[in-house]
C-alpha positions in Angstrom: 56.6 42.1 -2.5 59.4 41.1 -4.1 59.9 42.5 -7.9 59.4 41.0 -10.4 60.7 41.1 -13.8 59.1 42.3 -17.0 58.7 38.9 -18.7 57.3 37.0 -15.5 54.7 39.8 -14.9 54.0 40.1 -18.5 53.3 35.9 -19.1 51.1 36.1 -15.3 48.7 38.8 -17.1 48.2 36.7 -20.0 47.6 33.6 -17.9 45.2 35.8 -16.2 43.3 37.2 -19.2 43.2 33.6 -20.7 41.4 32.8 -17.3 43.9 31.0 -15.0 43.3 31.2 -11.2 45.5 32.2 -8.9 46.5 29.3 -7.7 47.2 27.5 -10.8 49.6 30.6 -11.8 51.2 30.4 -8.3 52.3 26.5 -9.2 53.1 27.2 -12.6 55.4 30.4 -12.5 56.3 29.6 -8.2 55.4 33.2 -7.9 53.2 33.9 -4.1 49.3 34.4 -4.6 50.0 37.8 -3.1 52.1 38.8 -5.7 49.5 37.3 -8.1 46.8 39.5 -6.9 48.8 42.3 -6.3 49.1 42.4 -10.3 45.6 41.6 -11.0 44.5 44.3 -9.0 46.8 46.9 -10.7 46.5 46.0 -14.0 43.2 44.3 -14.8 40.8 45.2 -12.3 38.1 44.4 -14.6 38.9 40.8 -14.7 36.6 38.5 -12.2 38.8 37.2 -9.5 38.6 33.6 -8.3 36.1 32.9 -5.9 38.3 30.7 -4.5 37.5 27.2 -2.9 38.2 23.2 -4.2 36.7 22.4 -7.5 32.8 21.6 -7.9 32.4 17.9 -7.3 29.3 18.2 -9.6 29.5 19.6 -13.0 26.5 21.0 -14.8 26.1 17.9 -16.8 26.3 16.0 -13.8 23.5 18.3 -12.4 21.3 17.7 -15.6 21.6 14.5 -15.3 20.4 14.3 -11.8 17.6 16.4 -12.6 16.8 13.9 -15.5 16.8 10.8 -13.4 14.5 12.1 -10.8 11.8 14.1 -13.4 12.2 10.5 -15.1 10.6 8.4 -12.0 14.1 7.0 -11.9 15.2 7.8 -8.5 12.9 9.9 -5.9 15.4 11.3 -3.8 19.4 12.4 -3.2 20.6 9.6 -1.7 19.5 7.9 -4.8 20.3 10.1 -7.4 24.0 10.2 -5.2 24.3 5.9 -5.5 24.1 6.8 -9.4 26.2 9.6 -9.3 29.0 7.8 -7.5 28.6 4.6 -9.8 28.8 6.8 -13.2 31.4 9.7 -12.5 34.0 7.5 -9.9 34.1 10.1 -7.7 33.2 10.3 -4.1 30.0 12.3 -3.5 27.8 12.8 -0.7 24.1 13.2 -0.6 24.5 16.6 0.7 26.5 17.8 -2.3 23.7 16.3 -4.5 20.9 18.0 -2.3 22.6 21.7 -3.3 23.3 20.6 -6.6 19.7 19.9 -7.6 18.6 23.1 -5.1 20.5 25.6 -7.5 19.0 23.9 -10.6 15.9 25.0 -8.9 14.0 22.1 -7.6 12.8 21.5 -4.0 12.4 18.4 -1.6 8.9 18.3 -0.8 6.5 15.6 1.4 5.2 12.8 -1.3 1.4 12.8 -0.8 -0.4 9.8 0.2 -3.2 8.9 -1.9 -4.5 6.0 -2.9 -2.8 3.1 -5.4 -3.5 3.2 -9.3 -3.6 0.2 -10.6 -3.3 -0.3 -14.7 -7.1 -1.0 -14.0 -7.7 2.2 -11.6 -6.4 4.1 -14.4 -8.2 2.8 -17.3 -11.3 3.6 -14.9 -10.2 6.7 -14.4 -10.1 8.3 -18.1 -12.7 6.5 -19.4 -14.7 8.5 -16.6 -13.5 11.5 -17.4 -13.8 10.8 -21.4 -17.3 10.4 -20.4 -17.8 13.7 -18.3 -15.8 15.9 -20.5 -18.4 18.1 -22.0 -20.0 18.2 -19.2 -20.7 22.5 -17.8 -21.0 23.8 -14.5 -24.6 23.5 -15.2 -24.6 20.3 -15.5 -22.8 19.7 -12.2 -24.9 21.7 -10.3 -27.5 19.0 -10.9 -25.4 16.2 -8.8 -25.9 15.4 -5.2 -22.6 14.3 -3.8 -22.6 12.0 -0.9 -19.8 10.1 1.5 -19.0 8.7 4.7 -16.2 9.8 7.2 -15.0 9.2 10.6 -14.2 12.1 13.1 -11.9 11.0 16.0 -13.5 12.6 19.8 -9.6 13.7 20.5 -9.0 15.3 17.1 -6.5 13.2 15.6 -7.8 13.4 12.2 -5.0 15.7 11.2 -1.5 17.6 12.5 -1.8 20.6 14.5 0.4 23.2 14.3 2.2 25.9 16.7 4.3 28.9 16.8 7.5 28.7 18.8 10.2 31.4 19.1 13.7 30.8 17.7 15.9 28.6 20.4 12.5 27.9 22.8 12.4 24.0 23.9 15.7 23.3 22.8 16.5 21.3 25.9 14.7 17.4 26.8 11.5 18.9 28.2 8.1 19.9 26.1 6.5 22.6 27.0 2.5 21.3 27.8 1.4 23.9 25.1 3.7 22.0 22.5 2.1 18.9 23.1 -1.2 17.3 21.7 -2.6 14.9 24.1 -3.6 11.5 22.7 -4.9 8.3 25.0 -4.4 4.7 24.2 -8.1 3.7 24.8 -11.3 5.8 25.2 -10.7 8.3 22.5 -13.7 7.1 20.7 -15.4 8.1 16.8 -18.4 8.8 15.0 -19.2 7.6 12.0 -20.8 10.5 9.6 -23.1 10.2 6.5 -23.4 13.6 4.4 -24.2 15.2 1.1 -23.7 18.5 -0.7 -26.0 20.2 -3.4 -25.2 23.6 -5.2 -27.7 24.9 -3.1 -25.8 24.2 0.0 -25.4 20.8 2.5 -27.7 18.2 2.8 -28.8 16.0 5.7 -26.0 14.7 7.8 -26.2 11.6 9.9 -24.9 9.6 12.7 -24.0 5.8 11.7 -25.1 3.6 14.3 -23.6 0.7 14.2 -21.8 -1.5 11.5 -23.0 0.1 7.9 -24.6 -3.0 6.0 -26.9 -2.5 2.7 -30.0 -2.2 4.9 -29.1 0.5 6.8 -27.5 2.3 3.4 -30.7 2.5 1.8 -32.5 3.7 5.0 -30.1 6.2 5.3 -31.0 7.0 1.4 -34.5 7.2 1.9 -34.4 9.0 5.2 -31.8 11.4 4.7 -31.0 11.9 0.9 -34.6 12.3 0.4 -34.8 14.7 3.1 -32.0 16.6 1.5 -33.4 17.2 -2.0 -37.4 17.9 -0.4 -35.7 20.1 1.7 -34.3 22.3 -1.3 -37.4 21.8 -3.1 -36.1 19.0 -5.8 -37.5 15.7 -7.0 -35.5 13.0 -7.8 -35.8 13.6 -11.1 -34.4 16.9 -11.2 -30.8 15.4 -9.4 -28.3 13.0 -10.2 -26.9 11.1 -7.5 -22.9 10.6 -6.8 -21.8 7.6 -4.5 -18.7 5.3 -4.4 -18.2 2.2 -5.6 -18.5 0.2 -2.0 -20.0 -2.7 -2.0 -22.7 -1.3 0.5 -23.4 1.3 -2.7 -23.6 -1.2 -5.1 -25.7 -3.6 -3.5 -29.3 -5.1 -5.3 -31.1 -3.4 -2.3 -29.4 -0.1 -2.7 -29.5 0.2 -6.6 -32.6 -0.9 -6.3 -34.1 1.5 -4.4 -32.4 4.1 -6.2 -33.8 3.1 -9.8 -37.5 2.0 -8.3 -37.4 5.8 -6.8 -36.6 7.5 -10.3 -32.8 8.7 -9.3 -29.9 8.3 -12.0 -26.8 7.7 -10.6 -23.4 9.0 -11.7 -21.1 6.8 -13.0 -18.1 6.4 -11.0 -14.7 4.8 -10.7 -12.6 3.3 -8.1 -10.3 4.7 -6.1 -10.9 8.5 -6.9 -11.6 10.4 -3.7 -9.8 13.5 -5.9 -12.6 13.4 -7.7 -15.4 13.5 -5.2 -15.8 17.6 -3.3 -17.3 16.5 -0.6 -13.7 14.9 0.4 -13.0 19.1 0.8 -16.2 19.6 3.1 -15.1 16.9 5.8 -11.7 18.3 5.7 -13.2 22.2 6.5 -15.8 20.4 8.9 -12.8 18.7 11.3 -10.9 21.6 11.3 -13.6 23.5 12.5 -14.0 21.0 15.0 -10.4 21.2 15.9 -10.7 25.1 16.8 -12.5 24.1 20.0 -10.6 25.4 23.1 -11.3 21.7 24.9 -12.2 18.0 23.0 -16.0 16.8 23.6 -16.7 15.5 27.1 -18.2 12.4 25.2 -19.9 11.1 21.6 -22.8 12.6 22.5 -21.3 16.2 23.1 -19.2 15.2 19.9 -22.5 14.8 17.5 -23.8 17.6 19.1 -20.6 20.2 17.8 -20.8 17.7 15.0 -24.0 18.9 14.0 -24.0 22.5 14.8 -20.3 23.2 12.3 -22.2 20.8 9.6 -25.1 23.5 9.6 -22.4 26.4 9.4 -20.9 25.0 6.6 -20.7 28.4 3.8 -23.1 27.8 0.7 -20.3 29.6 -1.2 -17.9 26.8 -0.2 -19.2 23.9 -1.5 -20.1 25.7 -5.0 -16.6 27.2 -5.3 -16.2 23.0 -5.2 -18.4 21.8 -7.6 -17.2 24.6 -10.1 -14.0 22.9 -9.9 -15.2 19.8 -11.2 -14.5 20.7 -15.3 -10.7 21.3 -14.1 -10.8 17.6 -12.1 -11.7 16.1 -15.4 -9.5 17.9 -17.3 -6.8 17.0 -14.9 -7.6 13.2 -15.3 -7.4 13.6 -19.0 -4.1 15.5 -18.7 -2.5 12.6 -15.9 -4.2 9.6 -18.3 -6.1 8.4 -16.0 -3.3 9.0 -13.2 -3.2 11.3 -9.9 -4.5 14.9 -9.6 -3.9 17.8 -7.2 -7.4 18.1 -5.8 
């Protein structure tokens, strides 16, 4: 190294104590980054060294910002937040940079959920329901029979499937068979399902047969939702019933039957399967479906498993549901009417 004088190595400590890089001292003084670091290391060891590298292309205020326009609903991802970026700063950024900027403020990309549109409408709905349910306890919830309809696919495509695969495996242009979940373009074939939960456990499950008008809802309610509360020992009296707002539901027949046969029937708004546990049940019951080593010879074969997981379906499950229903209304109230996790 060459030697420097006293004055040189004097003004590159204080350049280095006032927190000067390397690099800026090397162009201002023309004295090597060896040299440089040669002297911080002797004589101020204590000093953080540069970590080296070009300038961040995003500041922290830049960051902030970027977190503010997508917590605001502005944008929804980088690429977005990058088109603002670019506009406001005048500097070239890419999406990527953005991506790590917001990942060391501490947010995450995640998979938007689908569920269904709120309207203004929807919402309004929504929290008046809730304003109406409010003070309603456990108790009271235990006394509703929830009911819905769902289809189950024969080859099991009602949701993904996943599997394990080791690090580098199926790399190349050829699946493995055990990677791959077979599908066919005609003759998969589904079943419409009817069902209902209680406290006490499920009710009565059945097998739509052809298309579901008003006269085969109401037989279906007094066939099977009567069944479901005799079976558990109640009368109509004693339960409040909980369906959608489908026009099959609503119908003069349907409402009629329901009123001339003493049941009261919750209230309910549109669009608010969130708000419904029994969305939970058929979601448990096709996954147990799923964990069969082959897919139902035919729809008959398919009832059959169809009926056999309904029956195994844990008492402690669905009331581990309905207890959440005070925390669904208080989530309504806390969204305004809006989306909730459940």
């Amino acid at each position: 190294m060459k030697s420097l004088t006293s004055d040189i190595s004097h003004y590159i400590l204080s350049l280095l104590d006032s927190g000067h890089s390397t690099c800026q001292i090397s162009a201002l003084t023309k004295v090597s980054i060896g040299s440089i670091s040669a002297l911080h290391s002797e004589h101020c060891p204590a000093l953080p060294k540069s970590l080296g590298g070009h300038p961040a292309k995003l500041s922290s205020s830049d960051i902030r910002y970027a977190q503010h326009l997508i917590s605001s609903g502005k944008t929804e991802n980088a690429v977005q937040v990058t088109k603002i970026l670019c506009d406001t700063t005048n500097k070239s950024i890419s999406a990527y940079t953005t991506h790590r900027g917001l990942k060391s403020a501490g947010m995450m990309a995640v998979t938007k959920k689908k569920m269904p549109f709120l309207s203004a409408r929807h919402r309004r709905e929504r929290m008046d329901w809730a304003l109406k349910y409010k003070d309603y306890t456990v108790e009271d919830w235990k006394k509703v029979v929830w009911s819905d309809e769902t289809k189950i696919n024969r080859l099991g495509s009602d949701g993904k499937k996943w599997i394990w695969k080791k690090k580098g495996e199926n790399t190349g242009k050829v699946l493995y068979d055990r990677m791959v979940e077979g599908t066919l373009k005609f003759g998969g074939g589904s079943v419409m399902v009817w069902g209902c939960i209680l406290w006490e456990g499920v009710g009565y499950a059945c097998k739509i047969d052809g298309k579901m008008d008003k006269h085969l809802y109401t037989a279906i309610l007094e066939d099977d939702l009567q069944a479901s509360i005799e079976y558990y020992g109640k009368t109509p009296g004693e339960v409040i019933f909980q369906h959608d707002g489908d026009p099959k539901h609503m119908s003069g027949k349907a409402m009629d039957w329901l009123e001339d046969n003493g049941f009261e029937v919750l209230t309910w708004s549109a669009q608010s399967p969130d708000l419904n546990p029994i969305e939970h049940v058929w979601g448990y019951l096709k996954r147990r479906l799923g964990e069969y080593e082959r897919p139902p010879t035919g729809m008959i074969e398919l009832w059959d498993r169809i009926q056999v997981e309904w029956e195994k379906i844990p008492v402690s499950f669905c009331q581990k549901l309905i207890e959440s229903m005070p925390r669904r209304v208080a989530a309504v109230l806390k969204a305004k009417g809006g989306h909730t996790k459940y």
